[in-house]
N, C-alpha and C positions, 0 to 999 in steps of 0.2 A: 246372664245374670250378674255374670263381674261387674261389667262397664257397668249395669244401672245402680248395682251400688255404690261405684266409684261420680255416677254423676249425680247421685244423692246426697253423698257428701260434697261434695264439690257447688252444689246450690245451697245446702247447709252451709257450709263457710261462707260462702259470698255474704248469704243474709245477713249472719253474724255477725259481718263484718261490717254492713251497710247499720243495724240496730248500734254497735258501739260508737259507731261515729256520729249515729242520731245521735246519741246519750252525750256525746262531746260537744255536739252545736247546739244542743240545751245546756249545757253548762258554760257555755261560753257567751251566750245571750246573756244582755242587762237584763235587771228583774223586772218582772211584768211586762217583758216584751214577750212577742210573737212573730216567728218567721213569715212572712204572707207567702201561701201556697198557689195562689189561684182565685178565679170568679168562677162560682156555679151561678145561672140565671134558670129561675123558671118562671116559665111563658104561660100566660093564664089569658088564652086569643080567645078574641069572639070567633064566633063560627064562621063570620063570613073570611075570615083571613085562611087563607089557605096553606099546606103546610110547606110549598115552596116560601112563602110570603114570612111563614115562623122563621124557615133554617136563615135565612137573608136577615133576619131583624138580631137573632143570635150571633151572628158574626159581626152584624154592623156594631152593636153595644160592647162584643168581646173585644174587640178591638180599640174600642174607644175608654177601657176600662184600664184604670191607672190605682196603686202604680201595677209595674210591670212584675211579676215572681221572678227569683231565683232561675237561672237553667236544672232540670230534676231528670234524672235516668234512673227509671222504675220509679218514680214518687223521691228519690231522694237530693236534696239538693248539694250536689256532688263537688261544685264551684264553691258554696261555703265551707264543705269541710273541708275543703284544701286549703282558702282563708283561714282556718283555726287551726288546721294539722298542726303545724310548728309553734304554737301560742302568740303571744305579742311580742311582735319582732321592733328592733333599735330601728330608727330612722333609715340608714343602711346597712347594708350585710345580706349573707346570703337569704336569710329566712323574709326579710323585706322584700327581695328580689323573687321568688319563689310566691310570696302572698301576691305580688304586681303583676306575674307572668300568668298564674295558672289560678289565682282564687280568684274570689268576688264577694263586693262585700253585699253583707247582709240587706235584704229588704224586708222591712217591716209593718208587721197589720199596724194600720191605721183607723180609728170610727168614724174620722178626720175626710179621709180620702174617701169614706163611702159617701160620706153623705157631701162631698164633693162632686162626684159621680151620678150622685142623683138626677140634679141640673139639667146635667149634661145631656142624660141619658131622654128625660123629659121632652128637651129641644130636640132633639137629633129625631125623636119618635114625632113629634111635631110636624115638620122638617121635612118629613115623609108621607104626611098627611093622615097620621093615627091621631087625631084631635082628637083632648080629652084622655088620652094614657096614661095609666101612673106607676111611679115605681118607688118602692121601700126596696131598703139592705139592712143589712147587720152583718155583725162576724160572728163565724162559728168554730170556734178553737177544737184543737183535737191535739193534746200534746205539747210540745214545745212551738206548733204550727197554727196558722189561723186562716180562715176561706171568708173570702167575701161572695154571700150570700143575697141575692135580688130577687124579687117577685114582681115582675114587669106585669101589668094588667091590659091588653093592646083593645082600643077601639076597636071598630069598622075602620076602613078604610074612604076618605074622601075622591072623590073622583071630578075631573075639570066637567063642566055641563057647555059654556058658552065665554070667550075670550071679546071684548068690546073695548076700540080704542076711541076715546073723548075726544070730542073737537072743542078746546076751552077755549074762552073770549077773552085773554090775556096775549095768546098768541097770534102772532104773522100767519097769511091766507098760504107763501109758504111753507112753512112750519106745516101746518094743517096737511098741505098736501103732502110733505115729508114722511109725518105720520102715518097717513090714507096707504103712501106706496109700502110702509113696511110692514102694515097690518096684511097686506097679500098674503107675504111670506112669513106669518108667524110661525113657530114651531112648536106652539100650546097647540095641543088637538081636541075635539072631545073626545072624553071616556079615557082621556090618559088621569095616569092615577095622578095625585097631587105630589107635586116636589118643588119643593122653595129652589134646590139648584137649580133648576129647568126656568122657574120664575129670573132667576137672578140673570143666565145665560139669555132670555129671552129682553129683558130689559138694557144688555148689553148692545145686544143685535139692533136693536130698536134705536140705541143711542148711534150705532157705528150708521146705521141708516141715514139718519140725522145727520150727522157729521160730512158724510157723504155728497149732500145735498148742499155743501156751504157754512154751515154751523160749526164753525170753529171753537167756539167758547165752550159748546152743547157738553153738560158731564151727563153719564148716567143717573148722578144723585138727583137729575132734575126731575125724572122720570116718575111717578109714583104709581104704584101697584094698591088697587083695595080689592078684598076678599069679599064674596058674599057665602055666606054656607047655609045650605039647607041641612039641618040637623035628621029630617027626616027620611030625604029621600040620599044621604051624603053622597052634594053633589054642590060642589065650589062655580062659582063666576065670579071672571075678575075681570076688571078694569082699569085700563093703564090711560093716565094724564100727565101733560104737562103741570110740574107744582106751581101755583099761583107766585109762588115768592122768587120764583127764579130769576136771576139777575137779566137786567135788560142787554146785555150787551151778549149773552148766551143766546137769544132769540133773534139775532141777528144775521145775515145770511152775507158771508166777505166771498168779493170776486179776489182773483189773481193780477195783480200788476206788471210786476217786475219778476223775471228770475233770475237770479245772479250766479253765476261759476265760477269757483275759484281753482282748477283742477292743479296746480301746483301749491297746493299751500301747505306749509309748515308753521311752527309754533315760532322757530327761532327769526323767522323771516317772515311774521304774518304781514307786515304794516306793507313792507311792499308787494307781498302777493294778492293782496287783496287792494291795490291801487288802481278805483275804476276808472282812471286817464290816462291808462292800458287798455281800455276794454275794448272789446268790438262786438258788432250784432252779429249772428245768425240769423240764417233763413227762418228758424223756428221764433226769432225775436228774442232768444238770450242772449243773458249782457254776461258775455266770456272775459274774464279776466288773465288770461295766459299771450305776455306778449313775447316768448319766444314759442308760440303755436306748434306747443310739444303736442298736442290732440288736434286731430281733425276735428272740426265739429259738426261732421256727420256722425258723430260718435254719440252727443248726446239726445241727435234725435231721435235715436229707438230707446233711449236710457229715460229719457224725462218726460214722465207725462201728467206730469204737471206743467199747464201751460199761461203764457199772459194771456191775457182776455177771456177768461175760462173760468167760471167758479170754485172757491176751492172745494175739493174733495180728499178727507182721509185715506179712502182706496190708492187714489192717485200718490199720495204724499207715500205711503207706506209701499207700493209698487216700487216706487222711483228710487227709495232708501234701497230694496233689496236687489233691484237689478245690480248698484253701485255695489253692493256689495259681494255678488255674487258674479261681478263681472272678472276680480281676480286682478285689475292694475291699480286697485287703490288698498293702501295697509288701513285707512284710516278714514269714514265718510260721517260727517256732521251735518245738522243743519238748522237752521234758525228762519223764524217768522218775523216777521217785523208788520202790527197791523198801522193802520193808518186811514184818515178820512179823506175823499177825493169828492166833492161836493156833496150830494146825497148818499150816498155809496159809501159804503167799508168795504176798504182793501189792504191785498197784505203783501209784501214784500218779500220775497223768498230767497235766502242764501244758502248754496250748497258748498262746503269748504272740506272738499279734495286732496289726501295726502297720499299723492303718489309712490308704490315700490318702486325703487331703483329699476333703472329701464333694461340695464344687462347685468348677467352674475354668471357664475361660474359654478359647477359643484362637484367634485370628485367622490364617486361611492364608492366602497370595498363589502361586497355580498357575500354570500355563502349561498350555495346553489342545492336544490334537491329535485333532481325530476321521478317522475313517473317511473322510468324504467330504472330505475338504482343509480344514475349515476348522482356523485355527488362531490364539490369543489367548490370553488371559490369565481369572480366575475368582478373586476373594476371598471367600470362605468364614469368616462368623464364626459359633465354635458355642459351644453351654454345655452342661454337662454334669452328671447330679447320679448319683452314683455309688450312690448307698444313696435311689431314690426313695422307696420304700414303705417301709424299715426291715428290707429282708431281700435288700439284695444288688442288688435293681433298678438297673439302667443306661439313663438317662434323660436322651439325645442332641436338641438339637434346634438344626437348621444353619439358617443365613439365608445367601444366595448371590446374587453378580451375576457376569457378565463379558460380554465382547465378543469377536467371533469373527469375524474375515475371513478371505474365502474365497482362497485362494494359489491364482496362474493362470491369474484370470479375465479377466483385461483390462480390458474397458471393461460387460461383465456381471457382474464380482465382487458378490456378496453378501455384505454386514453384518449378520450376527447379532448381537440383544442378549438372553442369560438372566435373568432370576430366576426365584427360588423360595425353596421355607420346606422342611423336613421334617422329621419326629420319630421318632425311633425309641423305643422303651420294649422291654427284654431284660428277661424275667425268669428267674433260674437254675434256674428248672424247669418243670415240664409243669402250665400253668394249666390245668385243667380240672377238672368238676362232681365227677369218679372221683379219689378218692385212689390214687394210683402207689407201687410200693414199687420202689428203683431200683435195677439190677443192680450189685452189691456188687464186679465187675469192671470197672467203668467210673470213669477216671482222671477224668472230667469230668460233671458235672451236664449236664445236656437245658436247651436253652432253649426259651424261649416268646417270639417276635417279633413285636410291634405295630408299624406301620408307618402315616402319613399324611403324604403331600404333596402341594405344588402347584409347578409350574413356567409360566413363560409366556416361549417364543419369540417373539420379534420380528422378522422376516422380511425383514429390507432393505426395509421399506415396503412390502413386498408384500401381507404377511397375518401377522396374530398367532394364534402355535399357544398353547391353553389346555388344560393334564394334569393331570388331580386323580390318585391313586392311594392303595390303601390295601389291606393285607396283612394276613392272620394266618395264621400259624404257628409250625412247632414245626423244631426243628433237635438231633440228636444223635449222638453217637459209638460206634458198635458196639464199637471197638476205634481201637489209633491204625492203622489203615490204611484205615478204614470208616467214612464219615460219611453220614447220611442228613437230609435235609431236605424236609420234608411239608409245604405253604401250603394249607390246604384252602378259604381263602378268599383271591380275587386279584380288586381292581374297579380296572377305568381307565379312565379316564370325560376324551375328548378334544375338544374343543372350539375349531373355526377362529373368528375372528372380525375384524374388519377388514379385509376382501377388499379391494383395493384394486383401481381401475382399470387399475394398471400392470401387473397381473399378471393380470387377466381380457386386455387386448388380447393381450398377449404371448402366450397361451394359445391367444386362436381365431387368431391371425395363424401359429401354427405346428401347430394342432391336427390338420390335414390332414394334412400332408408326415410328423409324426413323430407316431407311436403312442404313444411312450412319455410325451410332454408331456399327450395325452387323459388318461392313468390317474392322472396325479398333480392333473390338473385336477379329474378325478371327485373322487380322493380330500379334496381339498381341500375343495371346493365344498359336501361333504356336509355338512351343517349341523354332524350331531355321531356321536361312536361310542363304542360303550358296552362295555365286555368285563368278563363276569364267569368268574374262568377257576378251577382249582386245577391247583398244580405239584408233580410229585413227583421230586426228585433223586439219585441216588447218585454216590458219589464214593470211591476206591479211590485210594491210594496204596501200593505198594510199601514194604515195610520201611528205611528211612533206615541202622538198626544193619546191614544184610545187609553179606556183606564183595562181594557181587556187582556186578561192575560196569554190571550193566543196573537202571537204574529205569524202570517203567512208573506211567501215570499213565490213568485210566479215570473221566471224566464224561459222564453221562446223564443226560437232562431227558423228562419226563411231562407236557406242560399238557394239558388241555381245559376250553373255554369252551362254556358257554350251554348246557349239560345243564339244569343247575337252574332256570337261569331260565326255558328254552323250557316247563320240567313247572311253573312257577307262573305264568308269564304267558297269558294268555288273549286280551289285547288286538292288536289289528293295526290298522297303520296304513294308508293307502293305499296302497301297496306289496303288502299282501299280508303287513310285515312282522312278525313277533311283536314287540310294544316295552315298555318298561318305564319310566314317567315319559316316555312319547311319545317314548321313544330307542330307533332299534332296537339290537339286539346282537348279539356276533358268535357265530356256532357254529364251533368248530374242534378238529382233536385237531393236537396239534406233539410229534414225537418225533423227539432227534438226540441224539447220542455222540459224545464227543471223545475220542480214544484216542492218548495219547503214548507215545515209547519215548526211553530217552536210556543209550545205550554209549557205556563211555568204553573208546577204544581206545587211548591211551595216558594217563599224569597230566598232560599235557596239551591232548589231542585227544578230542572229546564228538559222537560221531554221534547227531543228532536227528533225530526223525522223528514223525509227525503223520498223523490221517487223520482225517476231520469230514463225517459223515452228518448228513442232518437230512432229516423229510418233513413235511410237514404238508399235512393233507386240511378242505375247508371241507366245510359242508352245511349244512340249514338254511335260515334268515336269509343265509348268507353261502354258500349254494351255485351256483357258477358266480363263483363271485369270487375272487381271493387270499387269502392273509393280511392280517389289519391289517396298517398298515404296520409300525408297532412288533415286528411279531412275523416280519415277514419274513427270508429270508436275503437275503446280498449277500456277493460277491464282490469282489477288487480293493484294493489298500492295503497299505498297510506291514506289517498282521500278517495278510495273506491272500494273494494271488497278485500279486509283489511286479512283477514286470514289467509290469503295466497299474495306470492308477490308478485311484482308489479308483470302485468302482460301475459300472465300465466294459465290464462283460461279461454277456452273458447279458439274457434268461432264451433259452436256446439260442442262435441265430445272432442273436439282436438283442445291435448292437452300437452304443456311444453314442458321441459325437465328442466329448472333452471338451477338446478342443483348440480346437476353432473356434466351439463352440456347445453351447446345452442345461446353459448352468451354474444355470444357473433349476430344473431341472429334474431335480436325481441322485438326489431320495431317491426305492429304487424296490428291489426284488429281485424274490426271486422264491420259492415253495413248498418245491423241494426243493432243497438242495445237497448238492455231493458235492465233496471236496476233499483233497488230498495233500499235505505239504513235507517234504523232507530238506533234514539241512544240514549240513555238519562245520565242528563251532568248533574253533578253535586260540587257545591262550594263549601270547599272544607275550612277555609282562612281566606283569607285578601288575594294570597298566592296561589294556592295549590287545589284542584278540582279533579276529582275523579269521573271514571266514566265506567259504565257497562253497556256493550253494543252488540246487536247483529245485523250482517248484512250477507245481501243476496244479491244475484242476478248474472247475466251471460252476456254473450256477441255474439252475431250468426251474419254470416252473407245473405243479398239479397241475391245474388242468381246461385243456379248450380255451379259449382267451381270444383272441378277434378282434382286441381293443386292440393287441397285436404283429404282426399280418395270416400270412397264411402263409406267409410267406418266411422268417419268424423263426425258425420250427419252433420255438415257444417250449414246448410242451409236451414232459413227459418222456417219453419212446418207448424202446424197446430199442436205437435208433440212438445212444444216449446218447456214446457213448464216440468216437464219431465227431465231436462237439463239445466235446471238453475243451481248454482254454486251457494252454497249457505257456510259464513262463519259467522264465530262471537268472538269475544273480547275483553279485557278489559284496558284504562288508561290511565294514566296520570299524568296533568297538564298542568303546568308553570306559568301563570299569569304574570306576565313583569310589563305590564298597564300597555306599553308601546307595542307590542307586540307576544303570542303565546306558542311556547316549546309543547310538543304533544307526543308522549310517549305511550303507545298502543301495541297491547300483546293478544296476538290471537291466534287461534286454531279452526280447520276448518269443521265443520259439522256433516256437511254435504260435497261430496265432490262427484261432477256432472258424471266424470267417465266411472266404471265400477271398479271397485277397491275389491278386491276377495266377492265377488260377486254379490256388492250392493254397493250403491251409493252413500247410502247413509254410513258414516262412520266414528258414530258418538263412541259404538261401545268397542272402539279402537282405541282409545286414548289411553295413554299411559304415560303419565308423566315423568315414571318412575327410567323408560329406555332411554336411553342416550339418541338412538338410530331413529325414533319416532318424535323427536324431539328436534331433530335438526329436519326432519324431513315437514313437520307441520306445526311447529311453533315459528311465528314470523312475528317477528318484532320491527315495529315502523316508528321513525323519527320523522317530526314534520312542523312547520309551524303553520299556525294559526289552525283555525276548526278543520275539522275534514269538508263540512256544510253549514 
């Protein structure tokens, strides 16, 4: 009874307090003014509109309805009275500064603006094919405030009946046919409702068709669109013609001449780089202007397809700008037309003027490092770069690296990590191989060819030094910009322990016993060496960026399998029984997982994110009745996975690890299959700073039975699965600084697989108020960028 009279008064004052500061932003207002609070609209639809058709026309007009109100919490406009709290402030000083940071100044009813609005509102209903709509306002004051007021009146709805393109007798038999081809492919249908955008979009198409065809002059304004409407049955046909008055020289149809390259040009040196008594031919018949033949020019003939003797086409011209640009050795790509008469014929001259980056650079990083498993430190990375290896575009990468990496949490077992390594990358802009390729004339970007070789070597807190050769080929290309596929059909990692130290052999058998999970990494250690010959096949799917829809999905999927090829060429076995190769054995495995994202935004500042992450992988073989390499395992737990436990802490089913009091020796470890969930909703509080509220779920489990976890762990996948999933929440706060975002995330668990006091669930465990349940399940993660 206390509290509700304590929170009776306590909404009493607030009002009171929101009522005197109305009474101040009415006093503060010029005379006969009015604050503008808002648009109320009421819809007065014919029957045929339906009431998805109403809420759609309501948002379209709210939106386009000017001006904009005040920001109001509860009705009140909270930003002005912070503008008038301190009265009229001097030019500067603090009360200037206070009105600039945190008020806003007034916005005012206008009759002005309504019936500005009107127009608007009339066309945009138009527009949409409610012919015949009308709309009146007014303002309707209430106090110191004033509402703009509309009674929108909505037709029926027009609908397309029959779309017919003209053959007029102004134009060329090709033109005619230009038309004919891109009437195929219109994008008017019947029974789609009427929309001028759709018209306008369709007249574009129509033009770029045009264009396409040789019609270099061709604008869209030449195009014209007329409407027929049956009032009765509402139902539009249109008709698209060329306009009689269109200039002659738009209806003309230009071949290709000449194509000119200038791949060294600069601004400060044009006169001589574009000096064609330099030039020389290509095979393809360009006139290359580079006479110290810094490019091959087998370079420009998958780049340019725009060609001499070819008619010109816009696809072509716009293809050839973006491969140049997307090829990555030029800072800078122009180009120019030059038409011209060649007897009967119009033709056009083509210059492309090439500003190449500097062919080698250098760049020294200094990083800051955060993995998975807690460590965290620092990495300087120095790399060189030779942009034009071979003389056709090759990008030719090769990094040297160190850092140090201490382990956060461990007490008096913290581990000190030391890396090196070297590695090389070589990209080549197309598809190396013995088969000449001829390459889809729709694709904005050249296929790469990816050579890959490195070495790394961990250093293990004096435990044991880890030794990774690795080395790749493949191929990686663009379907479309929403399509990306990547094929490695050569994958070797070839890992090597070495300086086992005593301190990590005792530590191993003195816990070998009690804890399973220090046995498997003892194994995996101990094994002299592991060899994985694999190939990876990826797909990758993004969502359209231009859509106006506010959901983007995002869809990656991975294909490896290892030791096919080599199981069908090696013959030799070891003692084991193993198949080996250079007395290594190697692993057999298929690994298949998909990441699938969703991101709605439900308002322009609030982003529902969501996330879900399968993976399986089966051994056999050489590696049947084993896990995965370690390298290739799953693991749950950390800052971009199930944020309430830390990193590696869960799983594989009820085996669960103490990384509190023990076992920090011991976290690299997962497990076959995972299965995983996160939501989250971001809010943008300012430019910088966004919050988050999250939860996330999900486990590891092996694919065979594995003793090493004993059978308490129920470490294998079963149909019981779901009865082992890990559940936390969260909250965050993240630092936008535009280059890059810092992400601070506190959370707890909800759900933990193995039983706490005989239940899993352990909401009504919480206590924020202990210290000892506070360090045992509040986990706080530092991390950049998104978690997904």
């Amino acid at each position: 009874m206390q509290v509700s009279n304590r929170l009776t008064i306590y909404m009493a004052s607030f009002l009171s307090i929101l009522t005197l500061n109305g009474c101040n932003i009415a006093k503060h207002l010029p005379a006969n003014e009015r604050l503008y609070a808002g648009t109320d609209i009421i819809l007065n639809a014919d029957s045929t509109v339906n009431k998805a058709e109403q809420g759609t026309i309501k948002e379209q007009l709210g939106a386009l309805a000017r001006p904009r109100p005040n920001k109001q919490l509860f009705g009140y406009p909270y930003k002005v009275g912070l503008y008038y709290l301190f009265g009229e402030p001097k030019r500067n000083g603090l009360r200037a500064w206070f009105r600039r940071k945190f008020g806003e100044e007034p916005v005012f009813a206008s009759a002005k603006a309504i019936s500005s609005n009107i127009p608007v509102w009339k066309a945009t209903l138009q527009n949409e094919g409610y012919f015949g709509s009308n709309v009146t306002g007014l303002l309707k004051e209430a106090g110191y405030k004033a509402r703009g007021v509309y009674t929108v009146d909505v037709k029926p709805r027009f609908y397309l009946d029959t779309v017919i393109f003209i053959d007029t007798t102004n134009i060329r038999e090709s033109m005619k046919t230009a038309m004919r081809l891109a009437a195929r492919r219109t994008i008017l249908k019947k029974g789609d409702p009427y929309r001028f955008d759709n018209l306008k979009l369709e007249r574009e198409r129509v033009s770029q068709a045009i264009k396409q065809r040789g019609f270099y002059y061709f604008l869209p304004d030449y195009l014209a669109i007329l409407a027929d409407n049956d009032t009765i049955k509402h139902r539009t046909r249109l008709f698209f013609a060329i306009k009689p008055d269109m200039p002659e020289a738009a209806g003309v149809p230009y071949g290709i001449r000449n194509v000119f390259l200038y791949p060294n040009y600069s601004l400060s040196t044009a006169q001589n780089d574009t000096n064609r008594r330099r030039a020389y031919r290509s095979d393809e018949q360009f006139t290359i202007v580079d006479s110290t033949h810094r490019f091959d020019p087998k370079l420009f003939r998958d780049i340019v397809t725009v060609k001499p003797g070819a008619r010109y086409s816009s696809r072509a011209q716009d293809l050839t700008l973006s491969r140049f640009i997307n090829l990555g050795a030029f800072k800078f790509v122009r180009n120019r037309f030059e038409p011209d008469q060649q007897g009967d014929s119009a033709v056009l001259d083509v210059h492309y003027y090439l500003t190449p980056y500097p062919t080698k650079s250098v760049r020294l990083e200094v990083d800051g490092t955060s993995r998975s498993n807690n460590f965290n430190g620092s990495q300087v990375t120095l790399s060189w770069r030779n942009r034009n290896a071979m003389k056709r575009a090759e990008l030719l990468t090769i990094n040297t690296n160190a850092g140090i990496e201490f382990q956060i949490g461990g007490g008096e077992q913290s581990v000190t990590n030391y890396r090196f390594g070297a590695d090389a990358l070589l990209s080549f802009p197309r598809l190396v191989s013995p088969i000449r390729f001829n390459y889809d004339e729709r694709r904005q970007a050249l296929p790469k060819t990816n050579v890959t070789l490195g070495y790394q070597k961990i250093i293990r807190g004096g435990l044991y030094d880890l030794n990774s050769f690795q080395t790749t080929f493949g191929y990686a290309w663009r379907q479309n910009q929403q399509v990306e596929h990547v094929f490695q059909p050569f994958n070797v990692t070839y890992v090597r322990p070495s300086n086992i130290s005593t301190a990590f052999l005792d530590s191993a058998v003195n816990n070998i016993i009690t804890n399973p999970y220090i046995m498997q990494q003892y194994l995996t250690v101990s094994r002299s060496q592991q060899l994985i010959f694999s190939s990876l096949y990826s797909f990758n799917y993004n969502s359209s960026l231009r859509s106006a829809s506010p959901t983007t999905f995002r869809l990656a999927t991975n294909l490896e399998i290892a030791g096919n090829l080599a199981n069908f060429l090696s013959k030799e076995r070891n003692d084991d029984g193993d198949k080996v190769i250079f007395n290594v054995p190697f692993a057999q495995f298929l690994r298949i997982d998909a990441d699938a994202r969703l991101y709605t935004k439900l308002t322009p500042k609030i982003t529902w994110a969501n996330r879900l992450f399968a993976g399986l992988g089966v051994t056999y073989g050489n590696s049947r009745g084993l896990q995965l390499p370690l390298t290739k395992q799953y693991f749950v737990g950390g800052s971009n996975s199930i944020r309430a436990f830390r990193p590696r802490a869960i799983g594989p089913g009820l085996f669960a690890r103490d990384t509190i009091r023990n076992g920090l020796l011991f976290q690299d470890g997962g497990g076959d299959i995972k299965l995983e969930a996160n939501t989250e909703i971001r809010a943008k509080f300012t430019q910088y700073i966004e919050g988050a509220v999250f939860v996330d779920a999900g486990n590891i489990w092996t694919y065979s039975d594995n003793d090493i976890f004993g059978a308490a762990a129920q470490a294998k996948f079963s149909p019981e699965f779901y009865r082992q999933i890990a559940i936390g929440t969260g909250v965050g706060i993240r630092i936008d600084l535009s280059y890059f975002l810092v992400r601070f995330d506190l959370a707890t668990p909800l759900r933990k697989p193995y039983k706490t006091n005989g239940s899993e669930w352990v909401i009504n465990q919480i206590d924020f108020g202990d210290s000892n349940w506070r360090k045992q399940n509040l986990v706080f993660n530092i991390a950049v960028g998104y978690p997904f």
